[in-house]
N, C-alpha and C positions, 0 to 999 in steps of 0.2 A: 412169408419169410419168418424166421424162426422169430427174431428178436419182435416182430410185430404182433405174432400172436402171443408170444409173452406176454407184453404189454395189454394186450387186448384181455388176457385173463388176467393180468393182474390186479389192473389197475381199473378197467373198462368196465367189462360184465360180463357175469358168470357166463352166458349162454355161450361165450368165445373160450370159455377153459376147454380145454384141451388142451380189447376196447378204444342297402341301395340294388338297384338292379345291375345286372350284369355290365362288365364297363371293361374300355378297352386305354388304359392309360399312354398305350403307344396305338397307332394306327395298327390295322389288323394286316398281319403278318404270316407266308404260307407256312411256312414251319412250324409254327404253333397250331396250325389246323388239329394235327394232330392230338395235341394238349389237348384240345378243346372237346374233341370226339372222345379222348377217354375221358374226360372231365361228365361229360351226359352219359357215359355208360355206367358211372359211378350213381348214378342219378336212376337210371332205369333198375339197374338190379336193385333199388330199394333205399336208398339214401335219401334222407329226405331232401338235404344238398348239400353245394360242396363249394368252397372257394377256394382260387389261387392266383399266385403274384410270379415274377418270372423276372428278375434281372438278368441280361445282361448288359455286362460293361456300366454305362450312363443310361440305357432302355429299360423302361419296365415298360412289361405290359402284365393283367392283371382280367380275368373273367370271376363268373359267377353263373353256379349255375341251379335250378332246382329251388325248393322253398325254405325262408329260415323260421318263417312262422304257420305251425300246420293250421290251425285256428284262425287266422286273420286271412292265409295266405300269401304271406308276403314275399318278396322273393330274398336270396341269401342276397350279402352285399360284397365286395370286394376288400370294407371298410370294416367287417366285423372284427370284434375283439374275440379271441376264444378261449378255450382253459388248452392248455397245450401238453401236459400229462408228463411224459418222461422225457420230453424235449428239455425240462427243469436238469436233467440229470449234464448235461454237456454245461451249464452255467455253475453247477456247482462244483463239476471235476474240473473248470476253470478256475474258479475263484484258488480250491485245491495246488492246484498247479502255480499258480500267482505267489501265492505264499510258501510253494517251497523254494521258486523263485528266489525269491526275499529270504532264506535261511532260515526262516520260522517252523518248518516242517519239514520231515526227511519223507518221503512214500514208501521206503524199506523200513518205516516205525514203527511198530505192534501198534495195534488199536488200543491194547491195554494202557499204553505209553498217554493216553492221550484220554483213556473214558476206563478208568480203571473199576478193572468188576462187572463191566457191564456183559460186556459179550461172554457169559457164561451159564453152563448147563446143559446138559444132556448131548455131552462131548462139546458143546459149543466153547471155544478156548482165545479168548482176544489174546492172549499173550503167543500166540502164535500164527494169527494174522497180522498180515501188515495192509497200511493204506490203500495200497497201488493194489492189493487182492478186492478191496472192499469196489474201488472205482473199475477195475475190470470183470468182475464179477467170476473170480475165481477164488472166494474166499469159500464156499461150503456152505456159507449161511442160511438158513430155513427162509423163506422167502413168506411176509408174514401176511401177503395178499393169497397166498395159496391155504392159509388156515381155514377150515370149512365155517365153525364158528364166524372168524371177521365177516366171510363171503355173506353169511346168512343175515349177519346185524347191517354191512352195505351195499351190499352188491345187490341181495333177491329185495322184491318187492315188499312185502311186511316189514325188513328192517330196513330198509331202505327212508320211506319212508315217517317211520319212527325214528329216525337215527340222523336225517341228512343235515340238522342244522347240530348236532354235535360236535363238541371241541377233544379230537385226542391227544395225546397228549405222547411227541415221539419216544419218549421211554418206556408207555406203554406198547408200544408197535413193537420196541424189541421184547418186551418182553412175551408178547406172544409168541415170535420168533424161537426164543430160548425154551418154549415148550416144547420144543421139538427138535429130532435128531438132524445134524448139517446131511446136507447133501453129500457131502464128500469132505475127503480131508484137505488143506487150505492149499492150495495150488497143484491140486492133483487133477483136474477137468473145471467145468464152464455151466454154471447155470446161472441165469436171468435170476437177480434178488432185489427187490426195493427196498428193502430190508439193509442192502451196504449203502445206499443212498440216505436210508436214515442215519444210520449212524456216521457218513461224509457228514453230513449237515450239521449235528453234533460235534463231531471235533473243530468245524471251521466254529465253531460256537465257543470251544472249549479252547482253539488257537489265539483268537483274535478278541474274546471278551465282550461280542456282541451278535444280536441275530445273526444268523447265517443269512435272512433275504436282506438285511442291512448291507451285510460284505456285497449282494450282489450287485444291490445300488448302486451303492457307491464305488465298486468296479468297474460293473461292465454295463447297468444301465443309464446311468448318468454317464460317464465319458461316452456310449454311442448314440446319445439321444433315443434311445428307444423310447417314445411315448407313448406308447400303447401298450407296454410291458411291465408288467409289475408281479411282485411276490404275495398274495391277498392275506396271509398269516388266517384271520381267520372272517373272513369279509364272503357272505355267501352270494353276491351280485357278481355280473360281468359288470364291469363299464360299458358307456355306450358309445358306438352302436354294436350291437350282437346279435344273433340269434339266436332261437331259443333252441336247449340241445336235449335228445328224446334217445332214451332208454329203454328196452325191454325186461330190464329186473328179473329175470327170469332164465332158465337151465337151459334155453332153447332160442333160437332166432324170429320163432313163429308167436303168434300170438299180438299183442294191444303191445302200444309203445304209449311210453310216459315222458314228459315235459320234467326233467332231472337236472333244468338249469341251474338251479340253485340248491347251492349244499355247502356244507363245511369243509373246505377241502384240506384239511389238518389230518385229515383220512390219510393222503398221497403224505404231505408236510414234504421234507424234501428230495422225497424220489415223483414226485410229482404235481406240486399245487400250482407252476406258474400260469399267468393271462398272458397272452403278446397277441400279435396280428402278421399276418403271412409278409409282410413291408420289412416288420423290424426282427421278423425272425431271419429271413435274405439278410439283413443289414450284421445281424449279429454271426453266424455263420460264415460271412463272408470277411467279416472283420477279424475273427478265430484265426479261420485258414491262411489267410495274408500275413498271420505274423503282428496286428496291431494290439494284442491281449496277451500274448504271451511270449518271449525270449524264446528262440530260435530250440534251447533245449529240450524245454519244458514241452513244444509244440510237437519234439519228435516224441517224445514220452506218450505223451495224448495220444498221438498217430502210431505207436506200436502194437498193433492187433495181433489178434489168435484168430483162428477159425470158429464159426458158431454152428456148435450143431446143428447136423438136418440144415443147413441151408449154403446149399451152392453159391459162392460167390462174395458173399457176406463174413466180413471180421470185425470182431470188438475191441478198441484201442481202451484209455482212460473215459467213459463218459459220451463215445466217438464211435457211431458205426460206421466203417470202410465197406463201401459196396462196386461190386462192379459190371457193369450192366452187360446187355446181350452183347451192343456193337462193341465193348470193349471199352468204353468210360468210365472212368472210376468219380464217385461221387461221395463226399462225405457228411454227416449230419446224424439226425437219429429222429428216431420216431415217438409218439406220444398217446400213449389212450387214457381215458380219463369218463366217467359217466356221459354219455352224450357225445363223444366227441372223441375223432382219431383224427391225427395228424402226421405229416410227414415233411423233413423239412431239410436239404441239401443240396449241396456246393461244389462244384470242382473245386480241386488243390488250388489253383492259378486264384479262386473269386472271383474268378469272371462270367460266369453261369450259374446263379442259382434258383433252386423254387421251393416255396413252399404252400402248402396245401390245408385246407378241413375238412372234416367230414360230421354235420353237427347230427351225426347219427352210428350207435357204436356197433349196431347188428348187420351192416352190409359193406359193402364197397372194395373197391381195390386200390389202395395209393400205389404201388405197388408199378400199376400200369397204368398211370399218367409220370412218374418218374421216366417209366420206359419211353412212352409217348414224346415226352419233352425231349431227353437226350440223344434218344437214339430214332426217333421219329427224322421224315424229311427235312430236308435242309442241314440237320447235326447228323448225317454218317460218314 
């Protein structure tokens, strides 16, 4: 899918430009056979492994499949924590959303209005972007994970590891960005930028007078108990329990993979540093789409998509990709890459079905086809 392999070179690894034991929390059930058979083919073509959760209604059920530690061999858990990559981008075009709720922010407001000076240079023009371009990603911005420079300092291998427990700092991330010509001019077409997620995260900084992973707190992870989610600002550990997530560093998928658990992830900052667990990401998702975060408007705003390039099926609302599968279900959520680690994580409209997924390996796999597997597999056509 288009927006996945964005992600996977953006934020993941280079090589994709172009990133407890097994446990059945409800009794085992034939409809999810399915799930489960794509869950070990993600496993087979090369993933070291992969876990996932499965609401529906008051049901969970929850596997695991494949190793979370190649060295020990131990197996993934159902219970891991993970870095979750652009999945960050729907909490913070919430938060977004929440405060224009509140009158504090219009989405028709120049980014200038708000971060004045910033978004300039090499046509780059904040006074003629607005919000709602930055969270749809229709504002033209230079996308600052596509800079070959940054690729080489964290994405390849030599900077990589010289580089992982560094602190950036999101001014400079735009300012990388502003060395370079936009993609387009600011609502004229559609390209994938972490680059408008930096600077979302910025104005919720520059609206409200406090971190922006503070606003998320005390939004939306504190009022849904998410406990296993948090913003790490600049904290290079998962919480426990995890496992450990391996990397290729490298322009190719072949070769040695590296143990890239741990890193500064001030890299992403807020187009991608959050931790959660496949539990509370069902729990957040499903609370989204029901209408418990945000007023009935605000939700349709979120949920008004475009089509995304090259890919069938697939549209970009606020923060919010609309997908919709072979049998004809439509599913909402977004996806996440991040060193070591891709994820996927969505909800029918109603919350009443949802999954989400990891893969603590960023050079293989398909979430892609356990989504399929789950929805449109037996028992859901």
């Amino acid at each position: 899918m288009a927006v996945r392999k964005a992600l996977a070179g953006a934020v993941a690894v280079v090589a994709s430009l172009a990133l407890a034991t097994p446990a059945l929390a409800a009794g085992p059930r034939t409809h999810h056979d399915a799930t489960r058979q794509a869950l070990r083919a993600n496993v087979e073509a090369g993933a070291p492994g992969v876990t996932a959760t499965v609401t529906e209604g008051r049901t969970t059920w929850s596997t695991a499949e494949g190793v979370g530690d190649l060295r020990r061999g131990t197996p993934r858990s159902t219970a891991d924590h993970y870095r979750v990559g652009s999945i960050t981008k729907t909490f913070v075009a919430t938060v977004l959303l929440q405060l224009e709720a509140e009158g504090r922010i219009s989405l028709d407001d120049k980014v200038d209005t708000w971060l004045p000076g910033v978004v300039r240079g090499n046509g780059h023009d904040g006074r003629r972007i607005t919000v709602r371009q930055l969270l749809n990603h229709t504002s033209g911005i230079f996308n600052v994970t596509e800079d070959k420079e940054f690729q080489r300092a964290y994405f390849l291998k030599d900077g990589f590891f010289a580089h992982r427990y560094d602190t950036v700092d999101p001014r400079r991330l735009v300012e990388i960005a502003m060395a370079h010509r936009p993609d387009f001019a600011p609502g004229t077409s559609w390209h994938y930028s972490n680059t408008n997620y930096v600077l979302a995260g910025m104005i919720v900084e520059r609206v409200t007078g406090r971190p922006y992973g503070e606003e998320i707190r005390r939004r939306i992870i504190a009022p849904l108990h998410l406990r296993a989610t948090s913003v790490p600002g600049t904290r290079t550990t998962l919480p426990r329990p995890a496992s450990r997530a391996y990397g290729k560093l490298a322009e190719t998928t072949t070769g040695p993979s590296y143990d890239v658990t741990e890193l500064n992830p001030s890299m992403a900052w807020a187009a991608g540093e959050m931790i959660s667990d496949s539990a509370d990401l069902n729990r957040f998702y499903t609370a989204l789409l029901t209408g418990r975060l945000l007023p009935p408007r605000q939700l349709a705003e979120m949920k008004d998509t475009r089509p995304v390039p090259d890919a069938a099926g697939e549209r970009y609302g606020l923060g919010l990709i609309e997908r919709e599968l072979s049998c004809g279900v439509r599913v909402w959520g977004h996806d996440g890459g991040i060193h070591g680690s891709i994820s996927s994580a969505v909800t029918t409209a109603d919350g009443r079905h949802a999954l989400a997924l990891n893969l603590n390996g960023d050079w293989a796999g398909d979430p892609e086809a356990v989504i399929e597997a789950e929805f449109c597999g037996p028992g859901h056509k």
